[in-house]
Jmol script that loads the backbone (N, CA, C; Angstrom):
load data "model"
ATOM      1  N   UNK A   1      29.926  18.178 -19.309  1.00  0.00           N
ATOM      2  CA  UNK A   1      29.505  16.861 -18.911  1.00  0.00           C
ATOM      3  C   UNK A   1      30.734  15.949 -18.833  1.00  0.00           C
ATOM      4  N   UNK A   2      30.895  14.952 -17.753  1.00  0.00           N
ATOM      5  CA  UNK A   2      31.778  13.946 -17.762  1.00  0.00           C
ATOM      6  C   UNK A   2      32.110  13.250 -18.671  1.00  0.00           C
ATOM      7  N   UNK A   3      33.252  12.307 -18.892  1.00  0.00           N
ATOM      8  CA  UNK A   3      33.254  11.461 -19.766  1.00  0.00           C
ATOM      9  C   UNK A   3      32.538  10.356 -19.482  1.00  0.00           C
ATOM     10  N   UNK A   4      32.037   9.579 -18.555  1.00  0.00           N
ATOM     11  CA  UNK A   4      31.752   8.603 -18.266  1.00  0.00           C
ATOM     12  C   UNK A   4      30.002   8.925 -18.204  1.00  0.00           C
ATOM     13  N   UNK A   5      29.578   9.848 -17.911  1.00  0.00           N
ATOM     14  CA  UNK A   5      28.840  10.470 -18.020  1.00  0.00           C
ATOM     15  C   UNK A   5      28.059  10.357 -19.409  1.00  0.00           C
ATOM     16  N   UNK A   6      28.816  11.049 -20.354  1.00  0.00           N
ATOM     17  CA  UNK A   6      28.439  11.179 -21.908  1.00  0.00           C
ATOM     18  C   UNK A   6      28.680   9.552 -22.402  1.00  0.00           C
ATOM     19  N   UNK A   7      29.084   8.996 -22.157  1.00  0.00           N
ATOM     20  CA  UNK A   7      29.321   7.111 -22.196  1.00  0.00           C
ATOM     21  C   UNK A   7      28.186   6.533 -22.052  1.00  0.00           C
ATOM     22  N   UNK A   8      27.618   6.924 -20.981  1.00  0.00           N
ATOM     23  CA  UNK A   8      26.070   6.418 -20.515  1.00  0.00           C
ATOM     24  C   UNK A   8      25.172   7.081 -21.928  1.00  0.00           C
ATOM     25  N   UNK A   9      24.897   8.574 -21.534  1.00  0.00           N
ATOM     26  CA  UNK A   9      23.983   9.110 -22.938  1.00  0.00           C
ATOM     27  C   UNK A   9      24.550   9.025 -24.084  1.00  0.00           C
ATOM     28  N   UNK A  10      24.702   7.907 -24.373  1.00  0.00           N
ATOM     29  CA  UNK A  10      25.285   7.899 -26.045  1.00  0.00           C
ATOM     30  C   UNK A  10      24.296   7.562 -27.241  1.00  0.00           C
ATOM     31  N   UNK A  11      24.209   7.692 -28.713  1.00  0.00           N
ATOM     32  CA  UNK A  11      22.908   7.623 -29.810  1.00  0.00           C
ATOM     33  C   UNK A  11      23.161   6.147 -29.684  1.00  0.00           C
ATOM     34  N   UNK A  12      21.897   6.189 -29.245  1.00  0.00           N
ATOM     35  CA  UNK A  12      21.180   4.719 -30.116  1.00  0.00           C
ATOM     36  C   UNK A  12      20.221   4.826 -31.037  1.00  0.00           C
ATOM     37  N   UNK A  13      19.621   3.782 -31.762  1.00  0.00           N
ATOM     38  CA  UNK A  13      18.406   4.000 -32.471  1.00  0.00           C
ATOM     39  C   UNK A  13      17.266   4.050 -31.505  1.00  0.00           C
ATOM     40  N   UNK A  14      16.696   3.175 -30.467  1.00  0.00           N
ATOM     41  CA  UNK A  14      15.567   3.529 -30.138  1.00  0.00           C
ATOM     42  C   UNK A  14      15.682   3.757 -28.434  1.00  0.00           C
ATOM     43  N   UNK A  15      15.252   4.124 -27.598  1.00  0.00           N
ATOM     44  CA  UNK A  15      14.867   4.871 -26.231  1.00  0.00           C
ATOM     45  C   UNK A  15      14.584   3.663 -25.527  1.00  0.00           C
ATOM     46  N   UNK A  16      14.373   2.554 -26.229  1.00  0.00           N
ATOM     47  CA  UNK A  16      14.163   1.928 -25.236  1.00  0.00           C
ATOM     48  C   UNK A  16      15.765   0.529 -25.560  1.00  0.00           C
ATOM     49  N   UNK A  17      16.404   0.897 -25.921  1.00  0.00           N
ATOM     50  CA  UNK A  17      17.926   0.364 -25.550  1.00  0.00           C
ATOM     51  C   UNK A  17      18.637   0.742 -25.146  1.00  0.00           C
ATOM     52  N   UNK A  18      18.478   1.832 -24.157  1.00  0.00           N
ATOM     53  CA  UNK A  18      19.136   2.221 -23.548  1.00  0.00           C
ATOM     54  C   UNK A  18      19.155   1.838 -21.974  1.00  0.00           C
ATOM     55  N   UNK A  19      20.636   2.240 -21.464  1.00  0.00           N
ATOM     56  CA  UNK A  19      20.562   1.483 -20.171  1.00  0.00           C
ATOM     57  C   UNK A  19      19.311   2.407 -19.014  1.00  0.00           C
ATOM     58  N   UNK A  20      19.250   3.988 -19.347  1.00  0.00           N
ATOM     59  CA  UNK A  20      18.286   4.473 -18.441  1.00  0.00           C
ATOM     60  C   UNK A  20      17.124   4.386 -18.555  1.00  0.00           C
ATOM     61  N   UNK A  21      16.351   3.631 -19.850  1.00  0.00           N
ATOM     62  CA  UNK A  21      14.842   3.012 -19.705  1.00  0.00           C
ATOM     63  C   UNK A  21      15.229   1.586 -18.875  1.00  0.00           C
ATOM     64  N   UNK A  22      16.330   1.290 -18.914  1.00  0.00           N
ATOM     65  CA  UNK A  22      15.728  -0.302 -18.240  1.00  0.00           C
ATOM     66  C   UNK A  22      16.107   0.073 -16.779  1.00  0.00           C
ATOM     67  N   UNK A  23      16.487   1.371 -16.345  1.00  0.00           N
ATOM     68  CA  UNK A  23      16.778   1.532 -15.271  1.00  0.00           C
ATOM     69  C   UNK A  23      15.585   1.926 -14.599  1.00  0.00           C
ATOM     70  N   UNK A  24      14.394   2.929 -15.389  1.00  0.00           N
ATOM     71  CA  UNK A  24      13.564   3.131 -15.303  1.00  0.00           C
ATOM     72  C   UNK A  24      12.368   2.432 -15.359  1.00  0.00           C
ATOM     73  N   UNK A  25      12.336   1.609 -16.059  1.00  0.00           N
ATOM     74  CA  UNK A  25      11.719   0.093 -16.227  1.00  0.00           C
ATOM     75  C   UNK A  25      11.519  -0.603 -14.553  1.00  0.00           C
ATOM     76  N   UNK A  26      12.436  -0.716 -14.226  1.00  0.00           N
ATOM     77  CA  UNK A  26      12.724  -1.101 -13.233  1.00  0.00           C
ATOM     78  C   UNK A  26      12.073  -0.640 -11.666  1.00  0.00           C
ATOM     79  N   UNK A  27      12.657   1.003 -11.386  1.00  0.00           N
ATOM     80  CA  UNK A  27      11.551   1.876 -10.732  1.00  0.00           C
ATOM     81  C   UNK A  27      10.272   2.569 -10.907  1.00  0.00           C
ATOM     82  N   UNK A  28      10.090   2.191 -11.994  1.00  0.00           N
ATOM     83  CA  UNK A  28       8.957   3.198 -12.330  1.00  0.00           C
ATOM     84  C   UNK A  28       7.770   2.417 -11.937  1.00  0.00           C
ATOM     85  N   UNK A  29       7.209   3.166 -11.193  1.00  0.00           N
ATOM     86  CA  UNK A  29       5.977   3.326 -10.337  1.00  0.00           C
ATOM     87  C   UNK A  29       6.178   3.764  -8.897  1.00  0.00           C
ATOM     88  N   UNK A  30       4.993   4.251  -8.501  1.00  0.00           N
ATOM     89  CA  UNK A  30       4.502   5.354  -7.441  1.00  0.00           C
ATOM     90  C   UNK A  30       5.100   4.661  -6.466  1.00  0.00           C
ATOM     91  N   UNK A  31       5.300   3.731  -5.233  1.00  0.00           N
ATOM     92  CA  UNK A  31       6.416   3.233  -4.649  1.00  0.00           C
ATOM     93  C   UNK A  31       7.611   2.516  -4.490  1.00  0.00           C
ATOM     94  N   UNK A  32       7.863   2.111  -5.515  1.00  0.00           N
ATOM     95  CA  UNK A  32       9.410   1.345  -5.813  1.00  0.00           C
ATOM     96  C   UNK A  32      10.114   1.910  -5.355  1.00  0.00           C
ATOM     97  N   UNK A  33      10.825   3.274  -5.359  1.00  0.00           N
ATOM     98  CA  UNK A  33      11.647   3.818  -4.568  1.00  0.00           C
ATOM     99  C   UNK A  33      11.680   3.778  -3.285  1.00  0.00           C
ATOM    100  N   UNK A  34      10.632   4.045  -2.962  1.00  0.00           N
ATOM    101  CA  UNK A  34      10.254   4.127  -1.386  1.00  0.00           C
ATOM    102  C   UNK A  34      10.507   3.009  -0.346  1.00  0.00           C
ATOM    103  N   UNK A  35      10.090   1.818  -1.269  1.00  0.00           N
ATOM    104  CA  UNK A  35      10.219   0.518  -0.601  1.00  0.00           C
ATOM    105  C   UNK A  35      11.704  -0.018  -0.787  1.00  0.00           C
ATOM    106  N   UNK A  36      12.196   0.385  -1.947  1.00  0.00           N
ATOM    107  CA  UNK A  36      13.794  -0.100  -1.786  1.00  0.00           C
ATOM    108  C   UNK A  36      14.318   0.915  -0.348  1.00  0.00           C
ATOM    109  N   UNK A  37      13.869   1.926  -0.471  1.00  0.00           N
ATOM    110  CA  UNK A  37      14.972   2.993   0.167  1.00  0.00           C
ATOM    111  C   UNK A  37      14.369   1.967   1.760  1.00  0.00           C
ATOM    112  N   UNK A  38      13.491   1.772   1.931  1.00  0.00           N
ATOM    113  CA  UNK A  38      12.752   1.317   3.458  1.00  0.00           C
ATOM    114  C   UNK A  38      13.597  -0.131   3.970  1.00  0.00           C
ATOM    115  N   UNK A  39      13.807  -1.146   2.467  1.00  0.00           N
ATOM    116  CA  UNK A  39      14.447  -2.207   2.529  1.00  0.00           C
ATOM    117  C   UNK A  39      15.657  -1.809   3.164  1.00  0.00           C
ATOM    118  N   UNK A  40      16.597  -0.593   2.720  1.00  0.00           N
ATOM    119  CA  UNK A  40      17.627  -0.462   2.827  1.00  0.00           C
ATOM    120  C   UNK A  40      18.073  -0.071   4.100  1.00  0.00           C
ATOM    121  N   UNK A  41      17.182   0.532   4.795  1.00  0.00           N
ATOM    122  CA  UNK A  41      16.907   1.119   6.403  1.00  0.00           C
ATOM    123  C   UNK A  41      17.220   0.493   7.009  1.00  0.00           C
ATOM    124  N   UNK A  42      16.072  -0.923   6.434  1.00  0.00           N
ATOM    125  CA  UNK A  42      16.200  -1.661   7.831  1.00  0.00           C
ATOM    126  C   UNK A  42      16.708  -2.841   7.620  1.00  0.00           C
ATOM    127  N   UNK A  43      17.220  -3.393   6.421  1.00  0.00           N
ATOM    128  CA  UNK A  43      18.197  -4.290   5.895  1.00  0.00           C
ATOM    129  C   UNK A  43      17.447  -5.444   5.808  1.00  0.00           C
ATOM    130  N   UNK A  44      16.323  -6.008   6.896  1.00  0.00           N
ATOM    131  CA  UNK A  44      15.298  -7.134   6.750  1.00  0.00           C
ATOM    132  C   UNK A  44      14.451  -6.695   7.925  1.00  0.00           C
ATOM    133  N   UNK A  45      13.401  -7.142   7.043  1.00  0.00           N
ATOM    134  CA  UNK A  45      11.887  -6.479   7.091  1.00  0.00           C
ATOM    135  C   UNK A  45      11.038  -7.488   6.815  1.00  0.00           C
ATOM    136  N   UNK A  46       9.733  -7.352   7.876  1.00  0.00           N
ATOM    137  CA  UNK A  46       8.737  -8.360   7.334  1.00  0.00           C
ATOM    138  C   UNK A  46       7.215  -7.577   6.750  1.00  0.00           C
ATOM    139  N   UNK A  47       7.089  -8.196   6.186  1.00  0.00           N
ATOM    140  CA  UNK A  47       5.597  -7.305   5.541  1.00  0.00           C
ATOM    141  C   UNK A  47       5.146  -5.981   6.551  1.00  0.00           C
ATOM    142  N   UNK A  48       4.232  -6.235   7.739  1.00  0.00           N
ATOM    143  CA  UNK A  48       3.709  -5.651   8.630  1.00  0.00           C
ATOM    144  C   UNK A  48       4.446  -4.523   9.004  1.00  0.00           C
ATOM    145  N   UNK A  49       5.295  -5.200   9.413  1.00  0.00           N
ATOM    146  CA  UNK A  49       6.565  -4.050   9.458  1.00  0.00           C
ATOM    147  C   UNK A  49       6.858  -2.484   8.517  1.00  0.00           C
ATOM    148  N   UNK A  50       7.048  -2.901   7.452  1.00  0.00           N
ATOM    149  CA  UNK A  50       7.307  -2.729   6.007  1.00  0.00           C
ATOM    150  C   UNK A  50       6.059  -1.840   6.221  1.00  0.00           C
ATOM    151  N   UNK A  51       4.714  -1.988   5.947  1.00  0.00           N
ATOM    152  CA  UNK A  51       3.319  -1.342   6.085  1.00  0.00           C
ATOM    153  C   UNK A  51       3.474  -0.136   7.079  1.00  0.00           C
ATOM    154  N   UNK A  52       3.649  -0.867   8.135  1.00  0.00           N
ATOM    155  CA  UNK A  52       3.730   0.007   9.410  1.00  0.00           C
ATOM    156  C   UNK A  52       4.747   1.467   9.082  1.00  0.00           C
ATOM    157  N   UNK A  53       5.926   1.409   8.122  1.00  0.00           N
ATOM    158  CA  UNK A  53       6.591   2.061   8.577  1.00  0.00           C
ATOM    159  C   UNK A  53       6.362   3.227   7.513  1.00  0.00           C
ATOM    160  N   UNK A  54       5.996   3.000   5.960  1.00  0.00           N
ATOM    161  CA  UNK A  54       5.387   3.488   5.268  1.00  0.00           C
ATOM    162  C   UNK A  54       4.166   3.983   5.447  1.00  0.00           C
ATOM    163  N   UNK A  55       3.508   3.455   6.046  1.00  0.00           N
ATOM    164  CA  UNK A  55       1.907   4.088   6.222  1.00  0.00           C
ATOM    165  C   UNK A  55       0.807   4.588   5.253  1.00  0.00           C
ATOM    166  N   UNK A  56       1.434   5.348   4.004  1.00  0.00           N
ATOM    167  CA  UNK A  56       0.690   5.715   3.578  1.00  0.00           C
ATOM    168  C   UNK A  56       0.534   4.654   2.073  1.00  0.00           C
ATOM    169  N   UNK A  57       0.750   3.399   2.158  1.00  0.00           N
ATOM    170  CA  UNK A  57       0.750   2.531   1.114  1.00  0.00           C
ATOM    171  C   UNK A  57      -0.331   1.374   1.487  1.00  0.00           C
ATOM    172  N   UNK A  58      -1.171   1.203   0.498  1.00  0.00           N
ATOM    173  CA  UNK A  58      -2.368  -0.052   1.149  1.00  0.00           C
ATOM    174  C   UNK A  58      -1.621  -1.289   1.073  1.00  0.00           C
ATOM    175  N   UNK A  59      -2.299  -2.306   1.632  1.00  0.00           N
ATOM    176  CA  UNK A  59      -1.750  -3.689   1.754  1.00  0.00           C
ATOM    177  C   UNK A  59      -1.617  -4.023   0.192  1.00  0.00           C
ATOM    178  N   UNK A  60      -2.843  -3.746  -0.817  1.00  0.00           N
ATOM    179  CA  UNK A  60      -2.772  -4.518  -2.081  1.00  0.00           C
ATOM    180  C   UNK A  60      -1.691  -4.019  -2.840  1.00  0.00           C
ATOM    181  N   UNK A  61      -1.373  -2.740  -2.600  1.00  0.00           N
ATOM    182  CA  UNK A  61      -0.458  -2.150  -3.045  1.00  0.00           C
ATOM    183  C   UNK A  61       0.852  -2.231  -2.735  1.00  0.00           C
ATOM    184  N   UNK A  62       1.256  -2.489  -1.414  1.00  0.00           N
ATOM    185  CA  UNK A  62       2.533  -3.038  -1.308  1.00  0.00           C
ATOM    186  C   UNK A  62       2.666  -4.673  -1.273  1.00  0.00           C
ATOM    187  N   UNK A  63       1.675  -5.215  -1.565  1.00  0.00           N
ATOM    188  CA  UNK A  63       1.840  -6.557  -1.809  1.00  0.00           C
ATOM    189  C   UNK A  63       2.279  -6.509  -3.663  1.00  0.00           C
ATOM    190  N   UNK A  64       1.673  -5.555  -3.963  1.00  0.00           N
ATOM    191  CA  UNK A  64       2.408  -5.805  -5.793  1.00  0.00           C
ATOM    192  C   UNK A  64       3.546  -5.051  -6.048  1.00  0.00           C
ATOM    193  N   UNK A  65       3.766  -3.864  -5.209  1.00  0.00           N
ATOM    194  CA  UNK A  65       5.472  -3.411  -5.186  1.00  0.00           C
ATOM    195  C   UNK A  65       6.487  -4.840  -4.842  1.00  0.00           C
ATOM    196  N   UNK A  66       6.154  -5.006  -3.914  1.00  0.00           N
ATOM    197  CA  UNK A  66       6.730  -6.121  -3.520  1.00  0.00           C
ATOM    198  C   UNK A  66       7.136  -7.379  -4.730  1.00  0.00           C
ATOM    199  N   UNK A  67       5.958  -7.963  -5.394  1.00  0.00           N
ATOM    200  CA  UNK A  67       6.359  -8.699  -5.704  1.00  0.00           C
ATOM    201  C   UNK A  67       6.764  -8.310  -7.053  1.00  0.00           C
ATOM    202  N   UNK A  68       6.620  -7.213  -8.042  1.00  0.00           N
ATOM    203  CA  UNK A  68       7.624  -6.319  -9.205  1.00  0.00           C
ATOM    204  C   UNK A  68       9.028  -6.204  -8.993  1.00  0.00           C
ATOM    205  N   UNK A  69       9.288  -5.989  -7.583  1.00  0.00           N
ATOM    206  CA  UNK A  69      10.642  -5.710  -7.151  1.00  0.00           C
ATOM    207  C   UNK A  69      11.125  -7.262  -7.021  1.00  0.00           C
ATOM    208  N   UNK A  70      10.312  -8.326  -6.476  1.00  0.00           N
ATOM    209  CA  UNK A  70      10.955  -9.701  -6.674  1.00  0.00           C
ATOM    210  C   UNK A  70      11.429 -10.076  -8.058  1.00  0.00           C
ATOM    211  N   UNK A  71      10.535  -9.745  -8.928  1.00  0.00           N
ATOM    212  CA  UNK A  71      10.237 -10.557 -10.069  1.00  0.00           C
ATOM    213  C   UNK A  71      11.654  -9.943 -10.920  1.00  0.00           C
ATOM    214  N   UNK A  72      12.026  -8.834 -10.952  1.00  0.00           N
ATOM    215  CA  UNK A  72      12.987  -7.858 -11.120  1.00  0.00           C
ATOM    216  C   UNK A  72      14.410  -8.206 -10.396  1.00  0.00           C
ATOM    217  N   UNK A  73      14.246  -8.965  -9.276  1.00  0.00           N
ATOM    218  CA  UNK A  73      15.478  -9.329  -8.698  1.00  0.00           C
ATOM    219  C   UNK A  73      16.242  -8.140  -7.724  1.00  0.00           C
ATOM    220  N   UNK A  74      15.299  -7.160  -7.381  1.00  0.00           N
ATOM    221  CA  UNK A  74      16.152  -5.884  -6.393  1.00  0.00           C
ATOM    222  C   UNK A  74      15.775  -6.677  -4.902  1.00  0.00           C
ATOM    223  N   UNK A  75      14.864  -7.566  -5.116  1.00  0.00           N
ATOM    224  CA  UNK A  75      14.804  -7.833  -3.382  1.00  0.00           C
ATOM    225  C   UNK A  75      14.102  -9.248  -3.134  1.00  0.00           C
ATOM    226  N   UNK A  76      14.706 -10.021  -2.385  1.00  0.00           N
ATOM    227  CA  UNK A  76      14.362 -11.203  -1.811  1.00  0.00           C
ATOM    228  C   UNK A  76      13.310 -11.738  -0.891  1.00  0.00           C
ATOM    229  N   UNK A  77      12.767 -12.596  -1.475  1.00  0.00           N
ATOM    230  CA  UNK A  77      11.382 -12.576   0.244  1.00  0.00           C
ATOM    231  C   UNK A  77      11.804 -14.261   0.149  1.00  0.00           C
ATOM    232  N   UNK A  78      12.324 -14.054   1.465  1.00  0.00           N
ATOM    233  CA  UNK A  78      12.581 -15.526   1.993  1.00  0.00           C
ATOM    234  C   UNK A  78      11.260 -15.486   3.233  1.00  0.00           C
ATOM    235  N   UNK A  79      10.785 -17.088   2.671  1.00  0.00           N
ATOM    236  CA  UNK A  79       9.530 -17.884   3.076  1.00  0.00           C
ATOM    237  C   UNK A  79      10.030 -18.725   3.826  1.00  0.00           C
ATOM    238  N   UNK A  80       9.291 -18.440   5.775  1.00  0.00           N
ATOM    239  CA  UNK A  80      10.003 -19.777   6.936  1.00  0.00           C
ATOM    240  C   UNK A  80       8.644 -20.886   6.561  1.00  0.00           C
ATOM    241  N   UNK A  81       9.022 -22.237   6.677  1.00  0.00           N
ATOM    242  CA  UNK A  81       8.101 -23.030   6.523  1.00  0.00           C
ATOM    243  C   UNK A  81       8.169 -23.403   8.636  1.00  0.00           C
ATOM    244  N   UNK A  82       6.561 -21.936   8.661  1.00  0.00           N
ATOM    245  CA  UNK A  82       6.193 -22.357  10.189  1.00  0.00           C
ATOM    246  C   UNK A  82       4.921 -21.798   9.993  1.00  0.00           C
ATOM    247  N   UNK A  83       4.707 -22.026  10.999  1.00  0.00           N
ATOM    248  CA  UNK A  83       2.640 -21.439  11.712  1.00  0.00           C
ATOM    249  C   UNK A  83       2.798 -21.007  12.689  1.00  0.00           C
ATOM    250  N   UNK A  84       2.748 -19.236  12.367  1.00  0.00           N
ATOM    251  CA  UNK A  84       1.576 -18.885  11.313  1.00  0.00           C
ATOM    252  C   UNK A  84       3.370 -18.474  10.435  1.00  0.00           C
ATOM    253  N   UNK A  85       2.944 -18.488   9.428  1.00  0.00           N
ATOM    254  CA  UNK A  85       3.674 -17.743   8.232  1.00  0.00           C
ATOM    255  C   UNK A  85       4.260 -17.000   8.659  1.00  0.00           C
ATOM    256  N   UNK A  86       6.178 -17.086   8.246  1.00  0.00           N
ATOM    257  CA  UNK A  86       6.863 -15.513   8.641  1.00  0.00           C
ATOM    258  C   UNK A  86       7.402 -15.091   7.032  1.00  0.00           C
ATOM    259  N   UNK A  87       7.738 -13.727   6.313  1.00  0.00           N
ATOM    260  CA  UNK A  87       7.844 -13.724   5.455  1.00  0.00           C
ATOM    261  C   UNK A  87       8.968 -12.573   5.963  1.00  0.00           C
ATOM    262  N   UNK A  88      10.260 -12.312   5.561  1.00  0.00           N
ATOM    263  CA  UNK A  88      11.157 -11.755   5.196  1.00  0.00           C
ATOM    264  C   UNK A  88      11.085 -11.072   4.004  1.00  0.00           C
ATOM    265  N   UNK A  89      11.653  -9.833   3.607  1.00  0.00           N
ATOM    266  CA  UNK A  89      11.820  -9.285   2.378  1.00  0.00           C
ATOM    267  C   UNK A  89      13.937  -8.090   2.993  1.00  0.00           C
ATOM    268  N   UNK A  90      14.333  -8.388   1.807  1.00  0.00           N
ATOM    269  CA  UNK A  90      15.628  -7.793   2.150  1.00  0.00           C
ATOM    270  C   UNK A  90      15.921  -7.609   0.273  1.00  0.00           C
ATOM    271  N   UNK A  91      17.390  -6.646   0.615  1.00  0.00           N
ATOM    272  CA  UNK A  91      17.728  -6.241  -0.519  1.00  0.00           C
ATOM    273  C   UNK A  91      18.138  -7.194  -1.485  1.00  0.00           C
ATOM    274  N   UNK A  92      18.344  -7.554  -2.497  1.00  0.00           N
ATOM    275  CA  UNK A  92      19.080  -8.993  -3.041  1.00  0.00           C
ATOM    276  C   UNK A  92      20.913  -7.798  -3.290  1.00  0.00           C
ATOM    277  N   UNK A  93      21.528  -8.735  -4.176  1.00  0.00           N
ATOM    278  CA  UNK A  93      23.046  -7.856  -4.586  1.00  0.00           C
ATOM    279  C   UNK A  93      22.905  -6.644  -5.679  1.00  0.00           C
ATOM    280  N   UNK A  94      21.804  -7.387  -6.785  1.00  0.00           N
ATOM    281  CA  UNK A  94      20.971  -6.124  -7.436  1.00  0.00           C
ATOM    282  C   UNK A  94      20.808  -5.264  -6.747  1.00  0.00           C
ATOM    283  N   UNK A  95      19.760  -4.844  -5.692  1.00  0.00           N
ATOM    284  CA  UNK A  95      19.203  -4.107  -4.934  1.00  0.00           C
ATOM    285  C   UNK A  95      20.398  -3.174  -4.402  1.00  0.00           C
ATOM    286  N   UNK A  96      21.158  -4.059  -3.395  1.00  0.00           N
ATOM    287  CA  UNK A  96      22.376  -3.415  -3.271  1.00  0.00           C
ATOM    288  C   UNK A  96      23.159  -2.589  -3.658  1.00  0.00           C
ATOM    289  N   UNK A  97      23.135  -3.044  -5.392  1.00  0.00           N
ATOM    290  CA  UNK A  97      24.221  -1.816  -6.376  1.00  0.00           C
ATOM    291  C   UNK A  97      23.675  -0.748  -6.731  1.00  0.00           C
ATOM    292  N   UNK A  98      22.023  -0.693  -6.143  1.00  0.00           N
ATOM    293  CA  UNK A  98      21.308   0.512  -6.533  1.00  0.00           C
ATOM    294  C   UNK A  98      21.292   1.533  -5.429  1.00  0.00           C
ATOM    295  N   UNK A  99      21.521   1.436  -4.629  1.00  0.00           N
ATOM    296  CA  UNK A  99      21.663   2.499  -3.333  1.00  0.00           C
ATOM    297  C   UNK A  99      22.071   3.379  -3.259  1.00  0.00           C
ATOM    298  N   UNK A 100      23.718   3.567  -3.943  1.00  0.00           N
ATOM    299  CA  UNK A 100      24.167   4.782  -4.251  1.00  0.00           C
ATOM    300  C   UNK A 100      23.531   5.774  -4.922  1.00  0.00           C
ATOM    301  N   UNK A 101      22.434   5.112  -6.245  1.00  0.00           N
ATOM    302  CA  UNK A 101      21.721   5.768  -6.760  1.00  0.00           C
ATOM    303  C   UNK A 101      20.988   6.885  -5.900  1.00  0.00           C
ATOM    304  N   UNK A 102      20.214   5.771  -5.189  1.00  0.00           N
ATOM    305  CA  UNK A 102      19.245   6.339  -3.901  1.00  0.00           C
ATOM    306  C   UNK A 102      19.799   7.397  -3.118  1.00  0.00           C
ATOM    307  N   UNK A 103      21.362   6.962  -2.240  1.00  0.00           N
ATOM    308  CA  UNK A 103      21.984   8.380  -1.828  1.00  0.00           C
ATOM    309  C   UNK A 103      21.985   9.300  -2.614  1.00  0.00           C
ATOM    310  N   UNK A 104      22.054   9.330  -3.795  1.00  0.00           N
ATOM    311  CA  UNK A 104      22.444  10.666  -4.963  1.00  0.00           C
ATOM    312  C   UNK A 104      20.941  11.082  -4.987  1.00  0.00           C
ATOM    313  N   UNK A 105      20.351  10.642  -5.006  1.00  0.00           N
ATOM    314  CA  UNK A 105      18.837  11.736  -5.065  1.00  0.00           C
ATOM    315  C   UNK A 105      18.159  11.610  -3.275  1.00  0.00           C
ATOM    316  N   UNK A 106      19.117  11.429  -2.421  1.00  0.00           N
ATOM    317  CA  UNK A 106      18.799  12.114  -1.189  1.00  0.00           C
ATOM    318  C   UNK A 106      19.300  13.506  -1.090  1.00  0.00           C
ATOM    319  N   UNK A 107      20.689  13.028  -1.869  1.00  0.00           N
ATOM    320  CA  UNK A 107      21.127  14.454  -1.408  1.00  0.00           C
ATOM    321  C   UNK A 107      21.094  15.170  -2.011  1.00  0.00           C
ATOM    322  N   UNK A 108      20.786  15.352  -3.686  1.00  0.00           N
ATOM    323  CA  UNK A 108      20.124  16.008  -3.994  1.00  0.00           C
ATOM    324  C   UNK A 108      18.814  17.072  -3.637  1.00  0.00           C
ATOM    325  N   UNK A 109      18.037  15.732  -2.892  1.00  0.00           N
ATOM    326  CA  UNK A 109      16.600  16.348  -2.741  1.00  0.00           C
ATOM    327  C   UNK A 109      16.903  17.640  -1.079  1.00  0.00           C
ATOM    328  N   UNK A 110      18.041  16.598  -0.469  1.00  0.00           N
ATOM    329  CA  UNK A 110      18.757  17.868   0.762  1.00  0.00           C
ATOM    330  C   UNK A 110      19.345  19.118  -0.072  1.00  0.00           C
ATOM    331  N   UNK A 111      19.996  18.940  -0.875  1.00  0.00           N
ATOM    332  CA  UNK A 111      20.268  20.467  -1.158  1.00  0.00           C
ATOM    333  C   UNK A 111      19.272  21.116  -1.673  1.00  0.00           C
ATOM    334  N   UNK A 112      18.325  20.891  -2.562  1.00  0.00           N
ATOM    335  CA  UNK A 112      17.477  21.360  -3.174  1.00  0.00           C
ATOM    336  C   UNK A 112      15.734  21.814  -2.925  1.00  0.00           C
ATOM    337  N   UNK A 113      15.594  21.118  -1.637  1.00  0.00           N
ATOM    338  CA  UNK A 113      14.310  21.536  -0.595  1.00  0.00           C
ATOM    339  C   UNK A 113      14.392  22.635  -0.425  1.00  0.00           C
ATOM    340  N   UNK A 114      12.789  23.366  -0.327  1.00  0.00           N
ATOM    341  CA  UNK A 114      12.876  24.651   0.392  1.00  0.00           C
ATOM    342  C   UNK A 114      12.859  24.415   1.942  1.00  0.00           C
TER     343      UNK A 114
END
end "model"
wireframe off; spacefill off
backbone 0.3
color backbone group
């Protein structure tokens, strides 16, 4: 194992002070990934869009990914004050520093597919 590596897994007292529960904290649930990786595609995205391109996610459901990932700070929804309503969603700088992550378990999941 790396050094920087073994730096990260180091003893603490409890599992949840560590930096990979709050990393996990963070993604954990059934689309969070999905919707960052989608943010990241298309750099800005509006809801419909966003729906459309995922497909297999209901409205109520990506309306609360959505706003976990706000509340969390990985992604921005800038609000136009017009009629009818336009709503933006994009990566914030958080969001940003997580991507590499995201490449590393693409390519993972490329080498490792049957």
């Amino acid at each position: 194992m790396k050094t920087k590596e073994r730096d990260c897994i180091k003893e603490v007292e409890n599992f949840e002070d560590t930096g990979f529960n709050y990393t996990l904290s963070l993604i954990n649930g059934k689309y969070k990934l999905t919707v960052l990786y989608a943010l990241y595609r298309h750099n800005v995205i509006r809801f419909n869009q966003l729906q459309k391109y995922l497909k297999m996610i209901s409205h109520k459901t990506l309306s609360n990914v959505l706003k976990e990932l706000e509340k969390d700070d990985l992604i921005i929804r800038k609000e136009y004050a017009q009629i009818p309503p336009k709503v933006e969603y994009y990566l914030s700088e958080k969001g940003k520093s997580f991507i590499p992550i995201l490449y590393s378990l693409c390519e993972w999941g490329e080498k490792h597919k049957i």
